[in-house]
C-alpha positions in Angstrom: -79.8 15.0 134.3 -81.4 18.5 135.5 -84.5 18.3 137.6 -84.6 22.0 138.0 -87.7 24.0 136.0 -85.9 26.2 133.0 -85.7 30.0 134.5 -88.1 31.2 132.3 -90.7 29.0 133.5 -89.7 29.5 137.0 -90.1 33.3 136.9 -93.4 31.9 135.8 -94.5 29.9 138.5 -93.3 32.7 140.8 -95.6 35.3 139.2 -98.8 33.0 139.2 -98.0 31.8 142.9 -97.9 35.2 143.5 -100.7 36.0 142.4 -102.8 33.5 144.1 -101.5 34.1 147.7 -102.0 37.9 147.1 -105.6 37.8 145.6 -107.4 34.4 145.7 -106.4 32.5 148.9 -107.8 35.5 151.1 -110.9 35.3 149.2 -111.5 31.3 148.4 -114.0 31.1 151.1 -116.1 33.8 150.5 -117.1 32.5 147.2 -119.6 30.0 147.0 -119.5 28.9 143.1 -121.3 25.8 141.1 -119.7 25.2 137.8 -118.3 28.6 137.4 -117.7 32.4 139.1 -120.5 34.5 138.1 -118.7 37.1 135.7 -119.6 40.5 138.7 -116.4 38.5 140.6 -114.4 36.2 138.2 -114.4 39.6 135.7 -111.9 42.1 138.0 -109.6 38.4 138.5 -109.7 37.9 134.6 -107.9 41.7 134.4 -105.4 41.3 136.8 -104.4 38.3 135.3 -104.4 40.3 132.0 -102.0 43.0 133.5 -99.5 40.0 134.3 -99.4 38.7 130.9 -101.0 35.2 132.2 -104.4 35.6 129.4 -105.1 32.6 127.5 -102.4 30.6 128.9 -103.1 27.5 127.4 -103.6 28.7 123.5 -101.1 28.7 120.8 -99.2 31.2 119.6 -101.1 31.3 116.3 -104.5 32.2 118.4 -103.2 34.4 120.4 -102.5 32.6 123.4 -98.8 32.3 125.2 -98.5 29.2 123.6 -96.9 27.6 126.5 -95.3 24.0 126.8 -96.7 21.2 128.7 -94.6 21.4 131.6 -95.3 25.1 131.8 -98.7 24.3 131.8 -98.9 22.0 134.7 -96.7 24.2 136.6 -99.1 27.0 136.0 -102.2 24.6 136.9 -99.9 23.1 140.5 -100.1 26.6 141.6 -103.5 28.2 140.6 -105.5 25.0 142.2 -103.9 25.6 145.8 -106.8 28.4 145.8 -110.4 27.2 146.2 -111.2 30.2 144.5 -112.0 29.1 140.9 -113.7 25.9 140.4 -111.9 23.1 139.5 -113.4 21.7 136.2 -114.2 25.0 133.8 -111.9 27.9 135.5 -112.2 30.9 132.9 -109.4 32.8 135.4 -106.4 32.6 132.6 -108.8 32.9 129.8 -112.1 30.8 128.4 -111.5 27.1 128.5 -111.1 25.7 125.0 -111.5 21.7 124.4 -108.2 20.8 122.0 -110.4 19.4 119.8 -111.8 22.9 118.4 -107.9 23.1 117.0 -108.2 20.8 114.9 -110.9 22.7 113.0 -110.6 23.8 109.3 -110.1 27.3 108.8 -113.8 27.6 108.1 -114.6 26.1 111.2 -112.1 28.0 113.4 -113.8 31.1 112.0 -117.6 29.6 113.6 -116.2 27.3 115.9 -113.0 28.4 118.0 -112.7 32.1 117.4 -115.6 32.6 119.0 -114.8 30.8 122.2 -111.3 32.8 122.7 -113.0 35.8 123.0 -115.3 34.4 125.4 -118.5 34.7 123.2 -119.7 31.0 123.4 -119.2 28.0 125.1 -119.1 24.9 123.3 -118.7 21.4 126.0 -117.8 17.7 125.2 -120.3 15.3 125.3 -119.2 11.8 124.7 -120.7 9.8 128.2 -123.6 7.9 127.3 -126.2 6.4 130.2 -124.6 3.0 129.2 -121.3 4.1 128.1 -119.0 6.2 130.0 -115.2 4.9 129.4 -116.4 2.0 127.2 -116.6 3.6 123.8 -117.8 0.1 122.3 -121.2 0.4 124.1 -121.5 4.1 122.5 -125.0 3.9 121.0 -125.4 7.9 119.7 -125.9 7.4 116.1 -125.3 9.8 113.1 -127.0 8.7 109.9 -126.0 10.6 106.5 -128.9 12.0 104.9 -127.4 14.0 101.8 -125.2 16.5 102.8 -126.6 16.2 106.8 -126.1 13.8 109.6 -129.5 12.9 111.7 -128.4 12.9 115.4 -130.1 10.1 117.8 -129.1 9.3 121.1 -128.5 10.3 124.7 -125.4 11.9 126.3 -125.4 12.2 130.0 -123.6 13.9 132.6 -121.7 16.4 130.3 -120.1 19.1 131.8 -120.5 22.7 131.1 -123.9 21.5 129.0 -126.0 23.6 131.0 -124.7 27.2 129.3 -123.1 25.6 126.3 -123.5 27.2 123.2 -122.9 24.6 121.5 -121.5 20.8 122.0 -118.7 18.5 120.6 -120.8 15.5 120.4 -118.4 11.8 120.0 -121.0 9.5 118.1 -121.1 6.0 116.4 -120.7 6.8 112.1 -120.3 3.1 111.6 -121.0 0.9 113.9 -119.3 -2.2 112.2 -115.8 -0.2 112.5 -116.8 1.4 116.1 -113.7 2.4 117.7 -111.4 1.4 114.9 -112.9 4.4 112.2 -116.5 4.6 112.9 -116.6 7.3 115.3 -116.6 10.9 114.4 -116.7 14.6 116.1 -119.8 16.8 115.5 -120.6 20.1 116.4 -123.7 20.5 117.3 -125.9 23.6 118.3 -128.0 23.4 121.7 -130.7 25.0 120.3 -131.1 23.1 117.1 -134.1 21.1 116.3 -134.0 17.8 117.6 -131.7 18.6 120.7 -132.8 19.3 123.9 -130.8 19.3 127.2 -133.4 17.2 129.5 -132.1 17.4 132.9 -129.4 18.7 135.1 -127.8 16.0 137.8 -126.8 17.5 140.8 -123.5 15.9 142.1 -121.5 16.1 145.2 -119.8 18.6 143.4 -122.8 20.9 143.5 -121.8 21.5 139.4 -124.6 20.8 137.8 -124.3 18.3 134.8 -126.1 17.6 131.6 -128.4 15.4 130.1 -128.8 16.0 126.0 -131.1 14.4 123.9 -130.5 13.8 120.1 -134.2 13.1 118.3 -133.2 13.1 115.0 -131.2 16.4 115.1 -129.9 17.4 111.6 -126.3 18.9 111.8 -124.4 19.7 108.2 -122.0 17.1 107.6 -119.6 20.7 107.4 -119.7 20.2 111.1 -117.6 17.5 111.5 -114.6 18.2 113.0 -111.9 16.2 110.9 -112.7 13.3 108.8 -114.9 10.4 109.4 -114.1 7.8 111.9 -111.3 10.1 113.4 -113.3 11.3 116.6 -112.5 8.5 119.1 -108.9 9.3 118.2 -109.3 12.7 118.9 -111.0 12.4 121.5 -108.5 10.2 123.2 -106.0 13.0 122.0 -108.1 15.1 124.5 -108.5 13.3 127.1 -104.7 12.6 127.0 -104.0 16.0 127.3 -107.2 16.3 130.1 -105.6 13.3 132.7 -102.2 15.3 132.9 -103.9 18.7 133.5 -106.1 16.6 136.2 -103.2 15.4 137.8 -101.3 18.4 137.9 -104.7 19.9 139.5 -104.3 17.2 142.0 -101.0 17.7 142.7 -101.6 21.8 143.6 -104.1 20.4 146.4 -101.9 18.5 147.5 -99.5 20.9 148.0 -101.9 23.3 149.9 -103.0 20.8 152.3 -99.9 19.3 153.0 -98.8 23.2 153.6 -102.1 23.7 155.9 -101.3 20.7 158.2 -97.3 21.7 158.8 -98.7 25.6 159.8 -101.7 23.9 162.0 -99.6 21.2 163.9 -97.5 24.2 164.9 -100.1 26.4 166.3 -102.4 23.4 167.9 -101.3 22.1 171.1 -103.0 19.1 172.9 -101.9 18.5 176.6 -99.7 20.9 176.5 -97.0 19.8 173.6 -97.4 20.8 170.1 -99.5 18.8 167.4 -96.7 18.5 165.0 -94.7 17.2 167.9 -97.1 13.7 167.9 -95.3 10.9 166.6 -98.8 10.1 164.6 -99.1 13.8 163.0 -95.4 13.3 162.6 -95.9 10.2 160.3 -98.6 11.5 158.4 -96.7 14.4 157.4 -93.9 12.2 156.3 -96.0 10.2 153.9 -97.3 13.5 152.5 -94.1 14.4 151.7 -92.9 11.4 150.2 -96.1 11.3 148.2 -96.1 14.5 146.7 -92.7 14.8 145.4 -92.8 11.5 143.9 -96.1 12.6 142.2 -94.4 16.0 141.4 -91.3 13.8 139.6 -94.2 12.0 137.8 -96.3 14.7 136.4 -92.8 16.7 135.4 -91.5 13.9 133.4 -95.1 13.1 131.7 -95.6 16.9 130.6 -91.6 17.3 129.3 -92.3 14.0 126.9 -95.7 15.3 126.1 -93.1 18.5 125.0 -91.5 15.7 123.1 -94.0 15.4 121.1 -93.8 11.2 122.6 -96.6 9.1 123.0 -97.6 9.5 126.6 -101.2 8.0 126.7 -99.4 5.0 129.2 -98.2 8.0 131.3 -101.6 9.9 131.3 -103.3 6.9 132.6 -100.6 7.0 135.4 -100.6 10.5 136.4 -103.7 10.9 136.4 -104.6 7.4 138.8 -101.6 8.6 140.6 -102.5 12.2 141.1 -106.2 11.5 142.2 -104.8 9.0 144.5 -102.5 10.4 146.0 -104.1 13.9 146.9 -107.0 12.1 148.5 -104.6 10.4 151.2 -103.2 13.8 151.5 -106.7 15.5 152.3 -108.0 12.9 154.4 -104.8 13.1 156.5 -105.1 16.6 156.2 -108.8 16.6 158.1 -107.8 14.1 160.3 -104.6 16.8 161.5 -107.5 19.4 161.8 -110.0 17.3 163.5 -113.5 18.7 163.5 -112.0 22.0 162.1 -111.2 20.0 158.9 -114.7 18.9 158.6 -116.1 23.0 158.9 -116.9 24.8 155.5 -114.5 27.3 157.3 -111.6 25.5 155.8 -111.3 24.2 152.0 -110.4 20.8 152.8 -114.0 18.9 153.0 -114.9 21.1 149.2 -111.5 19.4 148.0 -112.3 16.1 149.5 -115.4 15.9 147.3 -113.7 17.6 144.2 -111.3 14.8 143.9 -113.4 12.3 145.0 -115.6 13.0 141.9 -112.2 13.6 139.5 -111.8 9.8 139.7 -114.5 8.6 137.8 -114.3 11.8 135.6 -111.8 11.7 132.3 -111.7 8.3 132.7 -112.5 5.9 136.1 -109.8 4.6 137.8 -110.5 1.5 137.9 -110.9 1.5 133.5 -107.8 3.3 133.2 -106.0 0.5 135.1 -107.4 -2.1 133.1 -106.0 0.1 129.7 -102.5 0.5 131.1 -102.2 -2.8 132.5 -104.1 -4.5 128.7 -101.3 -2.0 127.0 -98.2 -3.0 129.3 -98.8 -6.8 128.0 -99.0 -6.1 124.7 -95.6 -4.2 124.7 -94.1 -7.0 126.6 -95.1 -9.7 124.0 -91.8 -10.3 121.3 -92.8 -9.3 117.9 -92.8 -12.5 115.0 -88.9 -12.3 113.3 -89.3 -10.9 110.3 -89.0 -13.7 107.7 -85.9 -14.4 106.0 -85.3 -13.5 102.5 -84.7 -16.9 100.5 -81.4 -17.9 99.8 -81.8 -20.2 97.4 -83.7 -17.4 95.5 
């Protein structure tokens, strides 16, 4: 077995890293950002990056983009997050952030739809959290009636990110809700400033990213709007998700890496009575465990993106990464601060903005405690024996 990256992604890696020790660690704390870099600053980054050949990293081939694997990806998303720089949920740095769904358009669509949002002319969020159903897509309650060749929209999503500027939102609602899950739930697109739709409120988090609240009264969206058939959008937005956990983790696991970096450099230069930080059997010991965790979370991610590469089914593996990812990188942190002491706990240092990041990435793309409940209801079922297949009749 070979553990080491292919050359060609490793030339990769040290391009972006690169990149982000040259131009966006010096900066990271001079930039105070909510969702997203106003364009004045992110639009000078966004050139740079063109001049490397990193645009539109994560698009295929076919749209332009660099059409980059999986494991590429992640490798690309380790190093880029070890900067504070760019926020962490909607960075636009490597080119505007496209929800896989919008793929799956028809060529008509992909005209109105997707096009536009690779050249950075709309932006188009995912709404699928309800007030009473985040993870649990069976208390989804969004409804879309056919009425001729429309659907009427009516329902409430909440805490949708990127809602505030969208253009335009991927709304997950209920089709038929004696199917639910298993066919009834289908992928609109709707427009922000339709009739009927009206973003109500903006909840400030500890992020400081403002998120969404939409209201559907009755909004009529063509049924041309529908991205894929009927009854296919919990599928595809599990499809996203999927793809949205590993990114997440891999986000994680770039944190990770910076803080455990951070705490070697400081226990060097800090000395207490005399004797070096690093040279405390406690800072010692937390060091170790930072280690430990984050190549065994680096092991993880690797193998998760290269089946994903595959083309396997890794929706078991998402669930892990992703629980294992935001886990791990907040034992990291807090060790991290605790190495630093009241330093850690300054806005001179990125550690307390990354403490609340990925304290708020838990619940987000899934809660940790729902996607434990999944991959431990899945394990089961994989465990149980099938029934033997009958026996053709002998006698017959």
């Amino acid at each position: 077995m070979d553990f080491d990256l292919p050359p060609e992604i490793q030339e990769l890696q040290a391009k972006v890293r690169d990149f982000v020790r040259r131009e966006l660690i010096p900066i990271e704390m001079t930039i105070n950002h909510f969702e997203r870099v106003e364009p004045d600053i992110l639009r000078p980054f966004q050139e740079k990056v063109k001049a490397l050949g990193l645009w539109q990293v994560d698009v295929p081939k076919e749209f332009g983009g660099l059409g980059l694997s999986q494991v590429a990806k992640c490798v690309i998303e380790e190093e880029v997050s070890q900067s504070k720089a760019m926020p962490y949920r909607l960075s636009a740095l490597m080119g505007p952030p496209v929800g896989p769904i919008l793929y799956r358009c028809n060529d008509e669509q992909k005209e109105r739809f997707l096009k536009p949002v690779l050249r950075g002319e709309k932006r188009i969020c995912f709404a699928q959290t309800e007030p009473d159903a985040g993870s649990d897509p069976a208390g989804m309650r969004t409804r879309a009636v056919r009425d001729g060749d429309h659907y009427v929209i009516t329902g409430t999503k909440r805490f949708i990110t990127g809602s505030i500027d969208a253009d335009a939102a991927q709304v997950i609602c209920v089709t038929d809700p004696e199917k639910g899950a298993n066919g009834g739930i289908s992928c609109v697109v709707v427009d922000m400033k339709a009739p009927g739709v009206k973003l109500v409120k903006a909840w400030q988090n500890m992020m400081d990213d403002p998120v969404g609240e939409i209201v559907f009264d009755g909004a009529r969206v063509p049924i041309a709007d529908r991205i894929g058939e009927e009854g296919e959008g919990f599928r595809l937005a599990q499809e996203w998700l999927t793809r949205a956990r590993i990114k997440q983790a891999a986000k994680a696991l770039g944190i990770a890496q910076r803080c455990y970096d951070m705490s070697i450099d400081y226990a060097e230069a800090r000395t207490t009575g005399g004797i070096p930080l690093g040279e405390r059997q406690a800072v010692q010991l937390m060091i170790a465990d930072c280690a430990m965790e984050i190549r065994s979370l680096r092991l993880m991610i690797y193998d998760t993106a290269w089946r994903a590469d595959q083309k396997q089914d890794i929706r078991n593996e998402a669930y892990m990464v992703k629980i294992m990812g935001l886990e791990t990188v907040t034992r990291v942190i807090d060790r991290a601060i605790e190495i630093h002491g009241a330093l850690g706990l300054s806005k001179k240092l990125p550690l307390e903005y990354w403490y609340r990041q990925v304290r708020s990435s838990r619940i987000a793309d899934g809660a940790t405690e729902v996607l434990r409940w999944v991959l431990a209801r899945n394990l089961a079922r994989a465990r149980k024996p099938r029934p033997p297949k009958a026996k053709p009749n002998e006698a017959a």
